[in-house]
N, CA, C and O atoms as a CHARMM CRD file, in Angstrom:
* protein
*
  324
    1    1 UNK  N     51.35200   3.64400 -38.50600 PROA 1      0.00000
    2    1 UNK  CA    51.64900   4.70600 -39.41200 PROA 1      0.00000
    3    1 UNK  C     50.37800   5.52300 -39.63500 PROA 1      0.00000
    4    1 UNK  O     49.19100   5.20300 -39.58600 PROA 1      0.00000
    5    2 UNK  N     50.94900   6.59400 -39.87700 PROA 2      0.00000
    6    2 UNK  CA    49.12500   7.57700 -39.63900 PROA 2      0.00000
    7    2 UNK  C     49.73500   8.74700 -40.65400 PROA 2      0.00000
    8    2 UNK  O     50.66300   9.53300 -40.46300 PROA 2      0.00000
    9    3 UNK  N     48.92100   8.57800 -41.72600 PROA 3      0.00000
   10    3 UNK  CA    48.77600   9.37600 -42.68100 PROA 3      0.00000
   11    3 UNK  C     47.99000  11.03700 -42.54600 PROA 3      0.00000
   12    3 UNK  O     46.93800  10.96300 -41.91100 PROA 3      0.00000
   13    4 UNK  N     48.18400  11.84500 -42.82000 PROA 4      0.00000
   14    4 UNK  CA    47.10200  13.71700 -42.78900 PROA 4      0.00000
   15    4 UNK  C     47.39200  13.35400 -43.69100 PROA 4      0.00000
   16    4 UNK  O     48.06800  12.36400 -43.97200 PROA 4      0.00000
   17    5 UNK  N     46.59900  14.62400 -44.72900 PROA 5      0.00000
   18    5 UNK  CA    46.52200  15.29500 -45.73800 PROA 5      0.00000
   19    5 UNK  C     45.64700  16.53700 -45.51900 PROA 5      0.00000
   20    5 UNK  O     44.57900  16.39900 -44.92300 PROA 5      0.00000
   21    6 UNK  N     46.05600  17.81300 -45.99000 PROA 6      0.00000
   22    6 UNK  CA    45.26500  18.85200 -45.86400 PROA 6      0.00000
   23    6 UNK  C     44.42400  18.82000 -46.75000 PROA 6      0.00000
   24    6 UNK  O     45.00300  19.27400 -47.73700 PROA 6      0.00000
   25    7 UNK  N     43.16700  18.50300 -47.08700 PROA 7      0.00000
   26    7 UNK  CA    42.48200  18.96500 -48.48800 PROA 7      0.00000
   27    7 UNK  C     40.55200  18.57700 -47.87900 PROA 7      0.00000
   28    7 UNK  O     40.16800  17.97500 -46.87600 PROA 7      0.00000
   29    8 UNK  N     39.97000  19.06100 -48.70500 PROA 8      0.00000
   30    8 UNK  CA    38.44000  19.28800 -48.51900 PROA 8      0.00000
   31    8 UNK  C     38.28700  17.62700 -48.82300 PROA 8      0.00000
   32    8 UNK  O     39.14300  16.83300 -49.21500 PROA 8      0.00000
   33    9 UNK  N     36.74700  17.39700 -48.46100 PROA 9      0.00000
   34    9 UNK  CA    36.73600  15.87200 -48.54400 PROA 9      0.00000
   35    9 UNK  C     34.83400  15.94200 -48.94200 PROA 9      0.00000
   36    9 UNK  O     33.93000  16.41600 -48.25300 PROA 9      0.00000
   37   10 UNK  N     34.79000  15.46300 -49.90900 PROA 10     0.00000
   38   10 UNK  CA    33.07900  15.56000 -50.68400 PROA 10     0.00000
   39   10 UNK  C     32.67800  13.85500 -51.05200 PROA 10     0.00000
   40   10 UNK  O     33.32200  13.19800 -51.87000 PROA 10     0.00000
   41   11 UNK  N     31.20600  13.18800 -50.08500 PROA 11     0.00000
   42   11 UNK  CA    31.45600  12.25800 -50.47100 PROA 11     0.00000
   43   11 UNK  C     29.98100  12.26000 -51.34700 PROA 11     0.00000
   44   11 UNK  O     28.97900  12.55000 -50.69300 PROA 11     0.00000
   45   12 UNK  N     29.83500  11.98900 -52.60700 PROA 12     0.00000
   46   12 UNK  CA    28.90300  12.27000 -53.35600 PROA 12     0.00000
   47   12 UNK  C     27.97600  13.20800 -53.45100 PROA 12     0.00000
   48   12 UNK  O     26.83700  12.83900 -53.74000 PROA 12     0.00000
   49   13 UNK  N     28.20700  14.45000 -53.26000 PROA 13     0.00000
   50   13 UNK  CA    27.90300  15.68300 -53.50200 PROA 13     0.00000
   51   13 UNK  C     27.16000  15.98700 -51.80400 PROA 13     0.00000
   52   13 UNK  O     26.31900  16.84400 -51.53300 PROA 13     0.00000
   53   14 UNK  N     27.70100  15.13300 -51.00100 PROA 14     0.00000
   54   14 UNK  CA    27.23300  15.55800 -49.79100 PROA 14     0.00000
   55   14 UNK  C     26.91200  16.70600 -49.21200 PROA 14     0.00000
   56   14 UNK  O     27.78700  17.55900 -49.36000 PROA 14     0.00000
   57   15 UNK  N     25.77600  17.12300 -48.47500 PROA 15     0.00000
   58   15 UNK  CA    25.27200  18.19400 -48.47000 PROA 15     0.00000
   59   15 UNK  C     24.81400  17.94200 -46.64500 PROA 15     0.00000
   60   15 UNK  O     23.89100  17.23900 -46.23500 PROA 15     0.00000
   61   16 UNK  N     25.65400  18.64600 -45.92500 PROA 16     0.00000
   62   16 UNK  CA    25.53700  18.51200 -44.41800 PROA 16     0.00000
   63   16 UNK  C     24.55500  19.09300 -44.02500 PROA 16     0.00000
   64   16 UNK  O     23.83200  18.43800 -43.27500 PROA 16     0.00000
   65   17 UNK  N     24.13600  20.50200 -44.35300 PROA 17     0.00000
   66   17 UNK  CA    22.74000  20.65400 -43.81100 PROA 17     0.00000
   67   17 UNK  C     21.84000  20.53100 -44.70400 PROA 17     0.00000
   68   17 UNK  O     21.36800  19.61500 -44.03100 PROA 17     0.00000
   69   18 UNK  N     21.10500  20.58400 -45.63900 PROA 18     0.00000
   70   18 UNK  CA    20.05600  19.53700 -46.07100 PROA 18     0.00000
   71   18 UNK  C     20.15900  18.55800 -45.25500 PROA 18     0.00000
   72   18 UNK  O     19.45000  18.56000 -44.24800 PROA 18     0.00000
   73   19 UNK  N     20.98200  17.59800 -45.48100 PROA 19     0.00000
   74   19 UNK  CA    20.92300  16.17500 -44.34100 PROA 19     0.00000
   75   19 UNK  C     20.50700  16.49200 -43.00300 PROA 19     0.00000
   76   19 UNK  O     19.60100  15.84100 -42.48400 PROA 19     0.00000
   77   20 UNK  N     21.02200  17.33300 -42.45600 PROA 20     0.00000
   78   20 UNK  CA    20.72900  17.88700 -41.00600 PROA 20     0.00000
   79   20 UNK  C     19.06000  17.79300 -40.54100 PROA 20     0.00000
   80   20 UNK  O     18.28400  17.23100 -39.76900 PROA 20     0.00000
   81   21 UNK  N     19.18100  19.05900 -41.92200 PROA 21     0.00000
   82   21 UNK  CA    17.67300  19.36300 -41.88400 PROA 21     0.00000
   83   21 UNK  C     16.44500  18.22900 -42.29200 PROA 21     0.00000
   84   21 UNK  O     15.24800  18.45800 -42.11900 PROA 21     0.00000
   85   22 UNK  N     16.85800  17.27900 -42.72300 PROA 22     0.00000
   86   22 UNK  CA    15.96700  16.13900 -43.20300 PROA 22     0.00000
   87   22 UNK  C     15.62600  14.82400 -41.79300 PROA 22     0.00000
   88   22 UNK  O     14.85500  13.87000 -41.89100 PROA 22     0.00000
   89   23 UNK  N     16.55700  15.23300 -40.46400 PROA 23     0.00000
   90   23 UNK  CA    16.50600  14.63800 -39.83000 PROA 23     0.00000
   91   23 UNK  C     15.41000  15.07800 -38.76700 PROA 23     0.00000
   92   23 UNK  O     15.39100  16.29200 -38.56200 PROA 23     0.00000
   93   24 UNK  N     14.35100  14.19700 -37.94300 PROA 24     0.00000
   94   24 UNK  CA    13.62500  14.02600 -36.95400 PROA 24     0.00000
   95   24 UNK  C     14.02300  13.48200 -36.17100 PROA 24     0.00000
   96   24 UNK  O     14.89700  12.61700 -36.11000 PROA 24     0.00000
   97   25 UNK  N     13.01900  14.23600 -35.03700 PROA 25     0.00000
   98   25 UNK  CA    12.99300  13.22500 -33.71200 PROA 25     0.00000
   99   25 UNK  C     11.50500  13.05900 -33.60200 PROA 25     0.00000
  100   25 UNK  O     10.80000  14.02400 -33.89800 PROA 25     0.00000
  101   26 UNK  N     10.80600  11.63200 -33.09900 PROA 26     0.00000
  102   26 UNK  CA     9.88100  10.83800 -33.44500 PROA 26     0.00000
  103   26 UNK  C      9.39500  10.75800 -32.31900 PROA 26     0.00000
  104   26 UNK  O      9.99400   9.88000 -31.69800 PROA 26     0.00000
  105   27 UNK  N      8.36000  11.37200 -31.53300 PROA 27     0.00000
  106   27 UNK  CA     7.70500  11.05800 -30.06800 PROA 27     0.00000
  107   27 UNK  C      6.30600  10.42100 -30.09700 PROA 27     0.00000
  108   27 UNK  O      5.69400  10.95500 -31.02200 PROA 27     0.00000
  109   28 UNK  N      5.73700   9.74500 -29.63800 PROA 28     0.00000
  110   28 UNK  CA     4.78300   8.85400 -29.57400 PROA 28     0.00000
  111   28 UNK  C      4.89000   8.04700 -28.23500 PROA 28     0.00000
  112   28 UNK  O      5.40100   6.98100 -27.89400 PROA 28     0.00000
  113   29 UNK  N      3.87100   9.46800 -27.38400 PROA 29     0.00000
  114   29 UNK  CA     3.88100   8.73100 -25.75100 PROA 29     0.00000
  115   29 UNK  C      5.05800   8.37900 -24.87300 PROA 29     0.00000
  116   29 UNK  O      5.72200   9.33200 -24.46600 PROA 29     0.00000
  117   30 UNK  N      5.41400   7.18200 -24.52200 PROA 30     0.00000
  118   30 UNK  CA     6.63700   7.13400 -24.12900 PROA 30     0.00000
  119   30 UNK  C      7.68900   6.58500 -24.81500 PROA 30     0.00000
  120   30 UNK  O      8.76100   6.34100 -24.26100 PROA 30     0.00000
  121   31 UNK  N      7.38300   6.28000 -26.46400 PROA 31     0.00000
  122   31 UNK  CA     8.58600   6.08400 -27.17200 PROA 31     0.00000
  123   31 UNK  C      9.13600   7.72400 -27.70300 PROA 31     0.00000
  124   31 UNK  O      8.61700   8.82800 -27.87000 PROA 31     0.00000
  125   32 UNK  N     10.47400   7.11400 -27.83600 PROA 32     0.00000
  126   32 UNK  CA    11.46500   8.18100 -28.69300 PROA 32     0.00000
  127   32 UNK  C     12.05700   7.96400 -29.94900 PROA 32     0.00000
  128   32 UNK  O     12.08600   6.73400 -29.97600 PROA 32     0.00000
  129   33 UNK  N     12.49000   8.30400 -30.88000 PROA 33     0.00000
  130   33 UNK  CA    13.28700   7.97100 -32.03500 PROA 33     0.00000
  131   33 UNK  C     13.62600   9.00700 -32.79900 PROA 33     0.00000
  132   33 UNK  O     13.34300  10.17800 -32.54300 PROA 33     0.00000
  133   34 UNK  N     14.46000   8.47500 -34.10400 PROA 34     0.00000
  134   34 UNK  CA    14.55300   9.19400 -35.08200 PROA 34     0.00000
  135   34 UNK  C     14.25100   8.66000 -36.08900 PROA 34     0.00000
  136   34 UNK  O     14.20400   7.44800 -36.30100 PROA 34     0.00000
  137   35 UNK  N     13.96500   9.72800 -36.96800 PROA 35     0.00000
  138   35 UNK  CA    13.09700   9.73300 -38.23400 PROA 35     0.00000
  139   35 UNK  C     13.67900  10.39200 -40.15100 PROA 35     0.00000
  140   35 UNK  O     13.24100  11.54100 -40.11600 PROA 35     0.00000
  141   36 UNK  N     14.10300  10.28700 -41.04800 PROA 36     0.00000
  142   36 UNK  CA    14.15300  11.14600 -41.62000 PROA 36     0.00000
  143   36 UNK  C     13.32000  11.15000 -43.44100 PROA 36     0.00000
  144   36 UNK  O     13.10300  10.13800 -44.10700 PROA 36     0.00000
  145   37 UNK  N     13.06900  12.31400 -43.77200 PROA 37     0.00000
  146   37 UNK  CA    12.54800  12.52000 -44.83200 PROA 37     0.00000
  147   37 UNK  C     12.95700  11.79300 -46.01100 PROA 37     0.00000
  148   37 UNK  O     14.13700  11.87400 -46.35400 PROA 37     0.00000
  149   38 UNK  N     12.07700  11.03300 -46.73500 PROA 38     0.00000
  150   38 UNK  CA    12.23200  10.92100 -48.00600 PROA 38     0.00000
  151   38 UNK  C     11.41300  11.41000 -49.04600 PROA 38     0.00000
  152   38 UNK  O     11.72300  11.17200 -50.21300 PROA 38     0.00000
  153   39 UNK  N     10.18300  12.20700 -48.70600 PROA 39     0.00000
  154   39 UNK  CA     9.84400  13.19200 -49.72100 PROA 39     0.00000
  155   39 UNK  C      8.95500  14.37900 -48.76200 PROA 39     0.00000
  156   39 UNK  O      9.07500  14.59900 -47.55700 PROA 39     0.00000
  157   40 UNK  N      7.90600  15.13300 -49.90000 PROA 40     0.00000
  158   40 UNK  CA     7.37600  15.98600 -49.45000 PROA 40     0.00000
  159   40 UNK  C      6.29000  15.58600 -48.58800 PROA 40     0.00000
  160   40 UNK  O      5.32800  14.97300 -49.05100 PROA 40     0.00000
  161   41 UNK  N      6.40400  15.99200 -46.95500 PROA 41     0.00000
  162   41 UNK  CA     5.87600  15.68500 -46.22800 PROA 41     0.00000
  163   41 UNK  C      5.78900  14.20600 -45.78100 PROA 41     0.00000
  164   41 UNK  O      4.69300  13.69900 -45.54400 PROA 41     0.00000
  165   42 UNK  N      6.82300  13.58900 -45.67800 PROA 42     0.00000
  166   42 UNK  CA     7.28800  11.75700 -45.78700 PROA 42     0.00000
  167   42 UNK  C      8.11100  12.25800 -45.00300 PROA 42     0.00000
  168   42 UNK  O      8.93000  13.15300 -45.21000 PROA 42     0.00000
  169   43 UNK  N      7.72600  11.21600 -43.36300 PROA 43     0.00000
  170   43 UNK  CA     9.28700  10.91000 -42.70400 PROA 43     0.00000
  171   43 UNK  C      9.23300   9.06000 -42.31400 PROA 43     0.00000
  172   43 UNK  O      8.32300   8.30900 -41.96000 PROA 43     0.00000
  173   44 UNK  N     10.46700   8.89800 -42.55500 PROA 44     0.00000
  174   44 UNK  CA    10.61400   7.48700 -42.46400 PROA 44     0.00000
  175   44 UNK  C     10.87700   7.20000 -40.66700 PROA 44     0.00000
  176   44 UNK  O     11.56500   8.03200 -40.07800 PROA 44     0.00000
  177   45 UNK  N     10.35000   6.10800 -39.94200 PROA 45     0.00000
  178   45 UNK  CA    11.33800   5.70700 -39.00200 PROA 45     0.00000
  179   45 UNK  C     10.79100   4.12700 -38.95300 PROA 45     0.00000
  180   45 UNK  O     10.27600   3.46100 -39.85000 PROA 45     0.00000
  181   46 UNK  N     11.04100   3.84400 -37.82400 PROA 46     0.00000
  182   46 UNK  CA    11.25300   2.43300 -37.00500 PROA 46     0.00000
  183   46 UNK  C      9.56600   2.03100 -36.92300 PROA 46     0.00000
  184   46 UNK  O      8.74000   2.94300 -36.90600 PROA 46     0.00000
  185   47 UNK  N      9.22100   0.86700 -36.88500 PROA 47     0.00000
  186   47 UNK  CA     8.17600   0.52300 -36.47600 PROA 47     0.00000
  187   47 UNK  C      7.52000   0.65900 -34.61700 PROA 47     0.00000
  188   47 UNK  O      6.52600   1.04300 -34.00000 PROA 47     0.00000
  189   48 UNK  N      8.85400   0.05800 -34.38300 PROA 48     0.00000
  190   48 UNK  CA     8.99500   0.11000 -33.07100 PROA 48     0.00000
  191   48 UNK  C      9.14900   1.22200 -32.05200 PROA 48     0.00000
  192   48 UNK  O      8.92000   1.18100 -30.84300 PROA 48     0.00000
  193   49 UNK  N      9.54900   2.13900 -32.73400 PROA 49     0.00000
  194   49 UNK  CA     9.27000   3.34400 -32.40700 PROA 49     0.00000
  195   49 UNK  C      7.93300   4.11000 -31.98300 PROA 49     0.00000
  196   49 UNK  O      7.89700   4.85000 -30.99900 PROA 49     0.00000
  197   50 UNK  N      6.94600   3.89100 -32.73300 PROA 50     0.00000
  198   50 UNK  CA     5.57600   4.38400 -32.59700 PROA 50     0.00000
  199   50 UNK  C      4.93300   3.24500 -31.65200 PROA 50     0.00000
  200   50 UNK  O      4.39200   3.33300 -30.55000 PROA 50     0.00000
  201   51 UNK  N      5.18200   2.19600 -32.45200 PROA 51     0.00000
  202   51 UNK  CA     4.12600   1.21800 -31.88300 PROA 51     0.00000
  203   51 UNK  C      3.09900   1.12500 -32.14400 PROA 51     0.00000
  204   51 UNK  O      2.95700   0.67500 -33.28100 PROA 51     0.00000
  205   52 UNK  N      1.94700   1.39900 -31.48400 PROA 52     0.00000
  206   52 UNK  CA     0.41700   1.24600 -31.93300 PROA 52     0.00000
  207   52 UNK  C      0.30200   2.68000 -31.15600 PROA 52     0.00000
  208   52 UNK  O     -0.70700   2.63500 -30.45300 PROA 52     0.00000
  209   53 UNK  N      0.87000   3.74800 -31.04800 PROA 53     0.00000
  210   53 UNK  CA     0.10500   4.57700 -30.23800 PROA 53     0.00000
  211   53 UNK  C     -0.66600   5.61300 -31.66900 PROA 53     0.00000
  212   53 UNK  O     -0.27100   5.78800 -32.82200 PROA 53     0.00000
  213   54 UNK  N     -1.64800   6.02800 -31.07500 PROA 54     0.00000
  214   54 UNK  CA    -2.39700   7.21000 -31.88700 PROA 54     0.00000
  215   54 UNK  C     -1.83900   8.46000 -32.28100 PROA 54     0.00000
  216   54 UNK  O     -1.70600   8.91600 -33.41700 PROA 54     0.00000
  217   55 UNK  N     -1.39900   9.16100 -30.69600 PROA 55     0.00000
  218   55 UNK  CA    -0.77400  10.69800 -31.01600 PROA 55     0.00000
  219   55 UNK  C      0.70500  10.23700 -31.12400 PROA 55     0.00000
  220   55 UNK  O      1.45400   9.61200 -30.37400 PROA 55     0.00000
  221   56 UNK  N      0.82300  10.77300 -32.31000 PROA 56     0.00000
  222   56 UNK  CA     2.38300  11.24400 -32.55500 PROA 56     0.00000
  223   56 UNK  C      3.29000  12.14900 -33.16400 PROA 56     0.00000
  224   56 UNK  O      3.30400  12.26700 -34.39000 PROA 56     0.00000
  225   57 UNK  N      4.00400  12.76200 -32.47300 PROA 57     0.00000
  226   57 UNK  CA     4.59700  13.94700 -33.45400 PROA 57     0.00000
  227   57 UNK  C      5.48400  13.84800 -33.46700 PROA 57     0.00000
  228   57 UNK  O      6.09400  13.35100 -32.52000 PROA 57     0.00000
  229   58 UNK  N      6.30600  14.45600 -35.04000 PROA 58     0.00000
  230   58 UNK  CA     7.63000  14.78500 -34.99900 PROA 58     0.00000
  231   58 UNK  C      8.27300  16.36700 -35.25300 PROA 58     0.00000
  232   58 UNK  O      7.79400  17.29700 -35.90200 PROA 58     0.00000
  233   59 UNK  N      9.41200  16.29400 -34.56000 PROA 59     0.00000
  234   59 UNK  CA    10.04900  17.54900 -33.96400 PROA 59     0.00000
  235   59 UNK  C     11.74900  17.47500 -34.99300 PROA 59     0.00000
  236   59 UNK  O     12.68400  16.69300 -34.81900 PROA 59     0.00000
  237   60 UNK  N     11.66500  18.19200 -35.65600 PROA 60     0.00000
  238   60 UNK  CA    12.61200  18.82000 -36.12500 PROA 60     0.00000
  239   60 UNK  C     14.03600  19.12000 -35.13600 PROA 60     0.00000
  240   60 UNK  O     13.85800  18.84900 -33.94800 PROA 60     0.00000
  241   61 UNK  N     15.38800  19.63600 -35.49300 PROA 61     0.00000
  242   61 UNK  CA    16.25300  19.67000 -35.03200 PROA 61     0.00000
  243   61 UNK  C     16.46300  21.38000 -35.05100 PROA 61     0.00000
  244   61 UNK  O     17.34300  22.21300 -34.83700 PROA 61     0.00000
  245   62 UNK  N     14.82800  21.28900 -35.51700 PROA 62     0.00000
  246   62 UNK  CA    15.11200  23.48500 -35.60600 PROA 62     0.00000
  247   62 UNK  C     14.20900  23.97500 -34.40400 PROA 62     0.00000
  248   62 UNK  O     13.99800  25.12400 -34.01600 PROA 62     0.00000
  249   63 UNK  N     13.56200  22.31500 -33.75300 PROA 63     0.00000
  250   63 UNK  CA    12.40900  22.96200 -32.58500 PROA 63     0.00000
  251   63 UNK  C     11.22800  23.08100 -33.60100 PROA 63     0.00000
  252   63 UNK  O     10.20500  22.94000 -32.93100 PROA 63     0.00000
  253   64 UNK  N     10.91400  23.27000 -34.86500 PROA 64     0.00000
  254   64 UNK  CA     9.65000  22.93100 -34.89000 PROA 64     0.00000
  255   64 UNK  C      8.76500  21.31400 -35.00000 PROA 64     0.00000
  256   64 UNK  O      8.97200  20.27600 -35.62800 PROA 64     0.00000
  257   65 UNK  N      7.87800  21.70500 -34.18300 PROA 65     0.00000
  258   65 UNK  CA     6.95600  20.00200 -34.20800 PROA 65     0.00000
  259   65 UNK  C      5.71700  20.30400 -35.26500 PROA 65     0.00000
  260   65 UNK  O      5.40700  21.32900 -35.87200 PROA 65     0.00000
  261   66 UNK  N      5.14200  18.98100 -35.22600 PROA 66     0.00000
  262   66 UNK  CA     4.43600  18.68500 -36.24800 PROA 66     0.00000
  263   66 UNK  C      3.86800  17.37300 -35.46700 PROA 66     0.00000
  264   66 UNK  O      4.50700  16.61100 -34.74200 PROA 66     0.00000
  265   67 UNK  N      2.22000  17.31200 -35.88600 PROA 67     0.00000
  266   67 UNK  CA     1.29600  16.22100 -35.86600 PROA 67     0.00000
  267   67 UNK  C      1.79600  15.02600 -36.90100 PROA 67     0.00000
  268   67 UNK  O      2.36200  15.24100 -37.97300 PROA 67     0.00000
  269   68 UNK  N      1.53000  13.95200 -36.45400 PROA 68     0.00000
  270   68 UNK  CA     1.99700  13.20000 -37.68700 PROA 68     0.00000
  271   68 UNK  C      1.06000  12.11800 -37.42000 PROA 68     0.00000
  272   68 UNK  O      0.78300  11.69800 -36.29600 PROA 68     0.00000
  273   69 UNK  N      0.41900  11.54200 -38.92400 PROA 69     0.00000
  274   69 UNK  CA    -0.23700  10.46300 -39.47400 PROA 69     0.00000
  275   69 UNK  C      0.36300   9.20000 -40.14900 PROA 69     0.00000
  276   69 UNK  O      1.28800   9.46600 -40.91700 PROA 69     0.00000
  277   70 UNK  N      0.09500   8.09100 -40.05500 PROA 70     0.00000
  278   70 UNK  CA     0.43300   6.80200 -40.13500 PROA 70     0.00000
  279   70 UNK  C      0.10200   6.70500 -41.95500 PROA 70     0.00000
  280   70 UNK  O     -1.01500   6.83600 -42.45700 PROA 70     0.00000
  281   71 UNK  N      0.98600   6.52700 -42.47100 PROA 71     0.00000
  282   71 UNK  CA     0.73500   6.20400 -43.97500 PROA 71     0.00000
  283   71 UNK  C      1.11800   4.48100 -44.04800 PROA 71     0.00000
  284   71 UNK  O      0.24400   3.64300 -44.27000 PROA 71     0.00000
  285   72 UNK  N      2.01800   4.26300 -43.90800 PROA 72     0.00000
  286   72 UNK  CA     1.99600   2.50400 -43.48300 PROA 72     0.00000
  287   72 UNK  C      3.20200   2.34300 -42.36800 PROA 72     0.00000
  288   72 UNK  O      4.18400   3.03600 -42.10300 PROA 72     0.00000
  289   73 UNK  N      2.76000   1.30500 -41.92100 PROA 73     0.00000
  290   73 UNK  CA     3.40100   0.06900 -40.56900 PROA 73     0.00000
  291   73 UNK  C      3.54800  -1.05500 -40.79800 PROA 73     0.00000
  292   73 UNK  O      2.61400  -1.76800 -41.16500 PROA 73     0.00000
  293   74 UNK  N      4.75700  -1.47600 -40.63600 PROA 74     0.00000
  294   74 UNK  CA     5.18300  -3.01100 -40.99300 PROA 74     0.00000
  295   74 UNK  C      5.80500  -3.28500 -39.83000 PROA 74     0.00000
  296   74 UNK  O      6.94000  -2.85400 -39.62800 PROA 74     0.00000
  297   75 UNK  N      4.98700  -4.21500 -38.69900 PROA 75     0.00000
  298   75 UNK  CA     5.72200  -4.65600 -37.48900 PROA 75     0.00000
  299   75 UNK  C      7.38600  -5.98700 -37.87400 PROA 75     0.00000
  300   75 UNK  O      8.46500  -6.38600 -37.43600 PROA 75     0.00000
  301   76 UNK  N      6.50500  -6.09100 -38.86700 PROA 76     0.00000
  302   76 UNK  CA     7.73100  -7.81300 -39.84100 PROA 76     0.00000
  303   76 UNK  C      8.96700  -7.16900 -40.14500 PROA 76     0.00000
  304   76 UNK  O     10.07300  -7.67800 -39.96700 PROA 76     0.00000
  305   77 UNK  N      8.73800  -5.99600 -40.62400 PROA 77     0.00000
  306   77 UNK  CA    10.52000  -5.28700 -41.39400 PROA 77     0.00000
  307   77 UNK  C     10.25400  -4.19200 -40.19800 PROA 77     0.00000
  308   77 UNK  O     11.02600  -3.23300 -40.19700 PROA 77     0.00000
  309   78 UNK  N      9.37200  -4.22900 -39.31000 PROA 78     0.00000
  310   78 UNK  CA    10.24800  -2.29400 -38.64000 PROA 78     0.00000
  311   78 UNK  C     10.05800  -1.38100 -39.04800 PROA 78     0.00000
  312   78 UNK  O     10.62000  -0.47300 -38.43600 PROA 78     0.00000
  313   79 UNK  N      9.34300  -1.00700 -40.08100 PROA 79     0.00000
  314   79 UNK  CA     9.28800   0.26400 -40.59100 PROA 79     0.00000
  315   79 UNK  C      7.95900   0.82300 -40.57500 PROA 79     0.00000
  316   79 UNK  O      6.99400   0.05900 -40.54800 PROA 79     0.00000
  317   80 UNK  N      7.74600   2.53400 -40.59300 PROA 80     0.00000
  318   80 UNK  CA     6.53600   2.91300 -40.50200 PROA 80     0.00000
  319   80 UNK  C      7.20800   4.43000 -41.16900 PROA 80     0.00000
  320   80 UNK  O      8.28600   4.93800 -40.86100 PROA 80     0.00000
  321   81 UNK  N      6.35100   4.86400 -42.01400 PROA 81     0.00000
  322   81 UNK  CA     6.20600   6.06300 -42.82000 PROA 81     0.00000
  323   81 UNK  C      4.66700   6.66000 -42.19200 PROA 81     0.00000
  324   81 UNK  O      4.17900   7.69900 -42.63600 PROA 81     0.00000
């Protein structure tokens, strides 16, 4: 049985592009990932992602890149801001 309904659908004041726009892509040599903002000038991703490399930038979904610096790395949980 398969239910429609025509009507708009909001799931906690969801906001598709803000979200969009808060999302990265995370390059560091030959890793790839994604990344996204939790404050001003803060992007979150994977530990594993970077790794130990030095240069790394992240690239926006608008095409602009950006240099990016290591604020902390946790190889134990995965995570690196």
């Amino acid at each position: 049985m398969l239910f429609v309904f025509s009507t708009d659908c909001f799931a906690m004041d969801f906001d598709a592009v803000v979200t969009y726009e808060s999302i990265f892509v995370i390059y560091s040599r030959n890793y790839e990932g994604s990344g996204f903002v939790i404050g001003s000038n803060t992007v979150v991703t994977n530990a594993h992602v970077i790794g130990n490399q030095n240069d790394k930038k992240v690239k926006a979904y608008s095409g602009q890149e950006y240099n990016a610096s290591i604020y902390l790395f946790n190889e134990a949980i995965d995570i690196a801001i």
